[in-house]
C-alpha positions as CSV (number, residue, x, y, z in Angstrom):
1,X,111.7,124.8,69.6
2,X,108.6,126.8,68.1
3,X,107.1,124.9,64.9
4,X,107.2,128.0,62.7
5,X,110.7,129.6,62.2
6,X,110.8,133.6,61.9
7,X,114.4,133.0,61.3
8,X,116.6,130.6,60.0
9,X,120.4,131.6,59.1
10,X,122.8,129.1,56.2
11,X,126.1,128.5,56.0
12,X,126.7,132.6,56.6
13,X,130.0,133.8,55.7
14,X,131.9,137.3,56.5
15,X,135.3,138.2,56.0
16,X,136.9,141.2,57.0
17,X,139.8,142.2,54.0
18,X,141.5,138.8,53.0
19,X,140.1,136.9,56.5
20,X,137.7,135.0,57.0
21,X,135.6,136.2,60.7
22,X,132.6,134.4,60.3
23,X,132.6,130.8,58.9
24,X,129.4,128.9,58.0
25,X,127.3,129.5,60.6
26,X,123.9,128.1,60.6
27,X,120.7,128.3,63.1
28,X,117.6,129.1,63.4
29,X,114.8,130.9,65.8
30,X,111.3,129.7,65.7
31,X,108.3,132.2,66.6
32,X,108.3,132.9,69.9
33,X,111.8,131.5,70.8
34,X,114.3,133.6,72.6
35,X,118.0,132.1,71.6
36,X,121.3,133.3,73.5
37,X,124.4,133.9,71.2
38,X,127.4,133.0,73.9
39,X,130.9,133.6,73.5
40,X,134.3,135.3,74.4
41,X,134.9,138.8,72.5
42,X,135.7,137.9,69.1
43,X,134.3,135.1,68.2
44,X,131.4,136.7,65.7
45,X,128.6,137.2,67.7
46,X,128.3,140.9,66.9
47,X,129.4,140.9,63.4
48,X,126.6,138.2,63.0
49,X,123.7,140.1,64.1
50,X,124.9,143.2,62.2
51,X,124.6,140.8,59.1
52,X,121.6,139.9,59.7
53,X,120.4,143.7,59.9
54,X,122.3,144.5,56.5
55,X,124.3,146.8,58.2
56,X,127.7,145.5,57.6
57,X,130.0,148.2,56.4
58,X,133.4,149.5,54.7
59,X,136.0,146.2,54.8
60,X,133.5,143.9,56.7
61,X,131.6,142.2,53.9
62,X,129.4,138.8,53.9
63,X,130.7,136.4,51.9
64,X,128.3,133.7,51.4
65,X,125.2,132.6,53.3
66,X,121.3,133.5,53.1
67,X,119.2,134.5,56.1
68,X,115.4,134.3,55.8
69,X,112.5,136.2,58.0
70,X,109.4,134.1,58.2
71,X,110.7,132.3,55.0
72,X,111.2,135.3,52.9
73,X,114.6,135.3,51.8
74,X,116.6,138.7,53.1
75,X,118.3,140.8,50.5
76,X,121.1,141.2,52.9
77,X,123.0,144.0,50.0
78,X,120.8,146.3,49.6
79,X,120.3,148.8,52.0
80,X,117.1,150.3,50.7
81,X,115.1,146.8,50.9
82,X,116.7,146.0,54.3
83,X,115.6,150.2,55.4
84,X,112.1,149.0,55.1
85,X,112.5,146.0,57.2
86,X,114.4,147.9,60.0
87,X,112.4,149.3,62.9
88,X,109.7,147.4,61.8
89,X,109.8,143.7,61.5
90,X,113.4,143.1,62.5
91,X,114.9,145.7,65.5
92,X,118.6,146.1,67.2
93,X,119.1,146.8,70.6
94,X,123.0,147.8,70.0
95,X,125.8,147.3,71.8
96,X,127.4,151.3,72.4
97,X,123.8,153.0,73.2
98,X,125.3,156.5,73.7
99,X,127.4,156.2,70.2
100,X,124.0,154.8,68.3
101,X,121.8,157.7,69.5
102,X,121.3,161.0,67.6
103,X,122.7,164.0,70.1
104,X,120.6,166.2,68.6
105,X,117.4,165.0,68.7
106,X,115.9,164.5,71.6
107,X,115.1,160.8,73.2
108,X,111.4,161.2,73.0
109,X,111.7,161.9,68.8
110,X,114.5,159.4,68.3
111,X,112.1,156.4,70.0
112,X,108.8,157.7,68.2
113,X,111.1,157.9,64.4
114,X,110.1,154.4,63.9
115,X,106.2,154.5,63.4
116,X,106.4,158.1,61.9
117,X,108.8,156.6,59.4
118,X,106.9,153.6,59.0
119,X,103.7,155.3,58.9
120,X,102.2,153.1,62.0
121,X,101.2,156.5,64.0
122,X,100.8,160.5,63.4
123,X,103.2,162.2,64.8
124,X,101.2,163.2,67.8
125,X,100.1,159.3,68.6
126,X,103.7,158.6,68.2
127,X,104.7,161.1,70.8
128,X,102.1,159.3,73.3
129,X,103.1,155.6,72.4
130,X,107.0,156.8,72.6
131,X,106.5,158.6,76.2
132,X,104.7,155.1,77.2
133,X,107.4,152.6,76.1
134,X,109.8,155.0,78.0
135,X,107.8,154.5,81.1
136,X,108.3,150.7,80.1
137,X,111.9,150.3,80.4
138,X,111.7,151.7,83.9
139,X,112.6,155.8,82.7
140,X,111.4,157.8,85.6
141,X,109.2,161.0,84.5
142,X,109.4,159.7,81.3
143,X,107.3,162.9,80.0
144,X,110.5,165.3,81.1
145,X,112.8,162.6,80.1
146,X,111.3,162.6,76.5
147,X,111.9,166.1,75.7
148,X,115.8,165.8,76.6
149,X,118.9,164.9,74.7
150,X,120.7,162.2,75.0
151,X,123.7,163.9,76.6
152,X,121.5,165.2,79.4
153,X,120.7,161.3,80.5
154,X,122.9,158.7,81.9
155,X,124.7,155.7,80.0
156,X,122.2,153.5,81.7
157,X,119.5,155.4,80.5
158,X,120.4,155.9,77.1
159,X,120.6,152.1,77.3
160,X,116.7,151.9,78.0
161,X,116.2,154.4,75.3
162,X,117.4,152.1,72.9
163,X,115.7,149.1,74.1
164,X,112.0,151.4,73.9
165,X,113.4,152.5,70.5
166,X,113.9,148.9,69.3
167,X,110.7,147.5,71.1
168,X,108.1,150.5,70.3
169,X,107.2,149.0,66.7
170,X,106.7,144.6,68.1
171,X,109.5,143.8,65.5
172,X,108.9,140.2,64.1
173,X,112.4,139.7,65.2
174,X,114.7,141.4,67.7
175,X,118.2,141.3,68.1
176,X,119.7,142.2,71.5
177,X,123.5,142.6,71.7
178,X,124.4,142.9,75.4
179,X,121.1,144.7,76.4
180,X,121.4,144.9,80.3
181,X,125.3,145.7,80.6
182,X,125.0,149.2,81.8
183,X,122.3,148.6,84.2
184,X,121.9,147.4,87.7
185,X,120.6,144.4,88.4
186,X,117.1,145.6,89.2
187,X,116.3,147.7,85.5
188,X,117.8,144.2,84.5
189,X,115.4,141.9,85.5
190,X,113.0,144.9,84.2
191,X,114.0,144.8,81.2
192,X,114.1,141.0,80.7
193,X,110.7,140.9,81.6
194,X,109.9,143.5,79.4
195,X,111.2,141.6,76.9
196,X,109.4,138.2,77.7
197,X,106.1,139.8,78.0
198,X,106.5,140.9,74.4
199,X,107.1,137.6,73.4
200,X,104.1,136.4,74.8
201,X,102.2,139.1,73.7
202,X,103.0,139.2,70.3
203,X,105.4,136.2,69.0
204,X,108.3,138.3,68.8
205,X,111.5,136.5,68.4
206,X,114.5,137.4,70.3
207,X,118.3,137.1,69.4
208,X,120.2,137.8,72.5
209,X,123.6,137.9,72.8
210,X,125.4,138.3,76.0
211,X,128.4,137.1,78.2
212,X,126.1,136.9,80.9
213,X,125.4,133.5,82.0
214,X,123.0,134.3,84.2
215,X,120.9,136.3,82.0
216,X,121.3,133.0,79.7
217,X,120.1,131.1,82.2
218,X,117.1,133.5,83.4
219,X,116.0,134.2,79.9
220,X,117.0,132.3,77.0
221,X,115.2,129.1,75.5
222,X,118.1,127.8,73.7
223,X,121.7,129.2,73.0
224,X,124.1,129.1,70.7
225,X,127.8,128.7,71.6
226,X,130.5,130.9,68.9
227,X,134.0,130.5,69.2
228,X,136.4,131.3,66.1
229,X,133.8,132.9,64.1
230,X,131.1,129.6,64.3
231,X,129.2,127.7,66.2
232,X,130.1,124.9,68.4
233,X,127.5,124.3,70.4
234,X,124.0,123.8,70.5
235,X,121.4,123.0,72.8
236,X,118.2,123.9,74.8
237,X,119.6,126.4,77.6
238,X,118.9,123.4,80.7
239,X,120.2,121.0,78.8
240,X,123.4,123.1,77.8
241,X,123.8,123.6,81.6
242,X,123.0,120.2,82.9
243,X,125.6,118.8,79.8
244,X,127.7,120.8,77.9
245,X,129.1,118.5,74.8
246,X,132.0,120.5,74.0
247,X,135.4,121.6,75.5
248,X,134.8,125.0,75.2
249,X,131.1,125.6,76.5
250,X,132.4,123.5,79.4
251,X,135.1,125.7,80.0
252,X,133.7,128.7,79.6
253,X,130.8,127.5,81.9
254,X,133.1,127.1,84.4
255,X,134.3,130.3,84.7
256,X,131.2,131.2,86.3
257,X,131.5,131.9,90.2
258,X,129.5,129.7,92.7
259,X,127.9,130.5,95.5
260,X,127.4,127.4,96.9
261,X,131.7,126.9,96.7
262,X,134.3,127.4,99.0
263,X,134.8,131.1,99.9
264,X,138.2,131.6,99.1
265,X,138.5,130.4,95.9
266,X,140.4,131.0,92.9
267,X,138.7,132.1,90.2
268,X,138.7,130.1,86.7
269,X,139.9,131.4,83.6
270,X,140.0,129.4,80.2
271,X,143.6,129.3,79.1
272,X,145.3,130.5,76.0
273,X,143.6,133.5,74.2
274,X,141.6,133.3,70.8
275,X,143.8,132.9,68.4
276,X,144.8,136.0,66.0
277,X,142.3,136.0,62.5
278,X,145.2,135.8,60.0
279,X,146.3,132.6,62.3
280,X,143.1,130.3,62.9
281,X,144.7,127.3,63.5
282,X,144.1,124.1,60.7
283,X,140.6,121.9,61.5
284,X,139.1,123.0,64.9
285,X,139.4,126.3,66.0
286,X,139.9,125.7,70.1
287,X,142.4,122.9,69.8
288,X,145.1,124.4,70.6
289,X,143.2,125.9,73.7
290,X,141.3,122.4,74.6
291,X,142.8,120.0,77.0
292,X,140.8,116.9,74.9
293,X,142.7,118.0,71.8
294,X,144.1,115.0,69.4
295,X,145.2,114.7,66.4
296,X,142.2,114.0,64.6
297,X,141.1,117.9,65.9
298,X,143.4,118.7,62.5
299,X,140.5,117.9,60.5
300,X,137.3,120.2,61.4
301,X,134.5,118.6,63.1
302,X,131.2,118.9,62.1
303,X,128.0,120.5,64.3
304,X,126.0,116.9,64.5
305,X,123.6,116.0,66.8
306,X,124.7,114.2,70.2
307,X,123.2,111.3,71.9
308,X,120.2,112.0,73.2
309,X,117.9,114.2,70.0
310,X,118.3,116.5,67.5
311,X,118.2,119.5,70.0
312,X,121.6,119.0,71.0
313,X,124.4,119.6,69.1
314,X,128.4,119.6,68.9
315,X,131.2,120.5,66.9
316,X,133.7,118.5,68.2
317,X,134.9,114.4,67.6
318,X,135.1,114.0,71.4
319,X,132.5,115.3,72.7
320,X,131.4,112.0,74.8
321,X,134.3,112.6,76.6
322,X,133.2,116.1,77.9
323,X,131.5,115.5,81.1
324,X,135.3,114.1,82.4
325,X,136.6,117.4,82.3
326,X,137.6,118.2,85.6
């Protein structure tokens, strides 16, 4: 982990009307680190980053929790502090790229609005630098592309619109929710080493979240496991693959196809589905999903460190009995 930490995240809190979604989540991302947030849909990993932008809306509240950017402490409320930071020193790379772009504007504007905003570039510079981070996510004739609207471009490439949007100003901190799904593999191992080269180039730090393993694996320094709106898990990425310490990374790391398997094999799913927010079951959240459940699992574990360092840790009172799991 990176000495200095550009972000570090306490005991966050969110609750959608009466429920509790997010529940005392705590990490942190040192300068320079890229951090995976894993997990199955629903278990916070959007609602997180979306805090952490100040763009939580309408029933979706946080409730508790502080997050801090290079130890200034982020006034998370208020929309007009948190407009200043946006584009700038922290950047989102959203989910639904079609949905977060303006249709009528064209792509070029929409990626330059951040230093003309800002006031990093003139308009005309802007143009330039914007028609040059297209070309950098892999947009062919990025100078024709520029002038077009976002309806006249494919999902994919609306997707690498918003990754030069979020990338154009070297944010301090980006946040990455599910950056390569629409694209083929190729524009995906572009854009992942797009995104390393600006971390070496400038210290950026990167919040990815993803269900890809392999992009996980191919990127990521550390990750994060959520389930039930916190985290269980947490580890430096070869050590979270070499040794998962809790049921439910193991599990879902084994849901991952192997080549080096039989051929005809059937494929692994976790069983039991995450449990309904008005019905999170008493103490740990995956018991009644996790084949090392006991009674103790009543009472909610703790994330403590395992054997082994401080790096790696797990939320669960059994988690020296992981490795067993078949």
């Amino acid at each position: 982990m990176a000495d200095m930490q550009t972000l570090e995240v306490r005991d966050l809190d969110i609750g959608v009307g009466p429920h509790s979604v997010v529940d005392g989540v705590d990490f942190s991302i040192g300068r320079g680190e890229i951090v995976a947030l894993v997990g199955e849909s629903g278990s916070g990993k959007s609602l997180t980053a979306l805090a952490i932008m100040g763009l939580l809306s309408g029933s979706v509240r946080q409730t508790g929790g502080t997050a801090t950017l290079d130890g200034d402490l982020l006034d998370l409320g208020n929309d007009a502090a948190m407009q200043k930071l946006r584009g700038t020193s922290l950047s989102m790379i959203f989910q639904e790229p079609v949905a977060s772009l303006n249709p009528l504007l064209s792509v070029g504007a929409q990626v330059a609005e951040s230093l003309i905003v800002h006031g990093r570039a003139t308009r005309r510079d802007a143009w330039t630098r914007a028609v040059e981070m297209l070309r950098d996510v892999g947009i062919p004739a990025p100078e024709q592309r520029a002038r077009q609207l976002p309806s006249e471009l494919s999902g994919g490439m609306c997707q690498r619109v918003m990754i030069a949007s979020a990338l154009i100003a070297k944010p301090r901190l980006l946040i990455a929710d599910e950056p390569t799904t629409a694209l083929d593999v190729t524009i995906q191992a572009q854009i992942l080493e797009l995104m390393r080269r600006l971390r070496d180039e400038t210290e950026t730090s990167v919040l990815i979240i993803t269900h890809d393993m392999g992009v996980v694996a191919s990127i990521a320094d550390r990750v994060c496991v959520m389930y039930g709106g916190g985290i269980v898990e947490q580890a430096e990425v070869h050590d979270l693959f070499a040794a998962p310490r809790h049921p439910y990374t193991k599990l879902l790391l084994a849901t991952i196809p192997r080549m080096d398997g039989p051929r005809k094999t059937e494929l692994f799913s976790i069983s039991g589905t995450v449990p309904d927010l008005s019905a999170w079951p008493e103490g740990c959240r995956f018991r009644t999903r996790c084949p090392l459940a006991s009674d103790q699992c009543t009472t909610r574990p703790p994330l403590e460190p395992v054997a082994g360092g401080d790096a790696h840790a797990s939320a669960c009172w059994h988690s020296d009995k992981v490795e067993h799991l078949a």
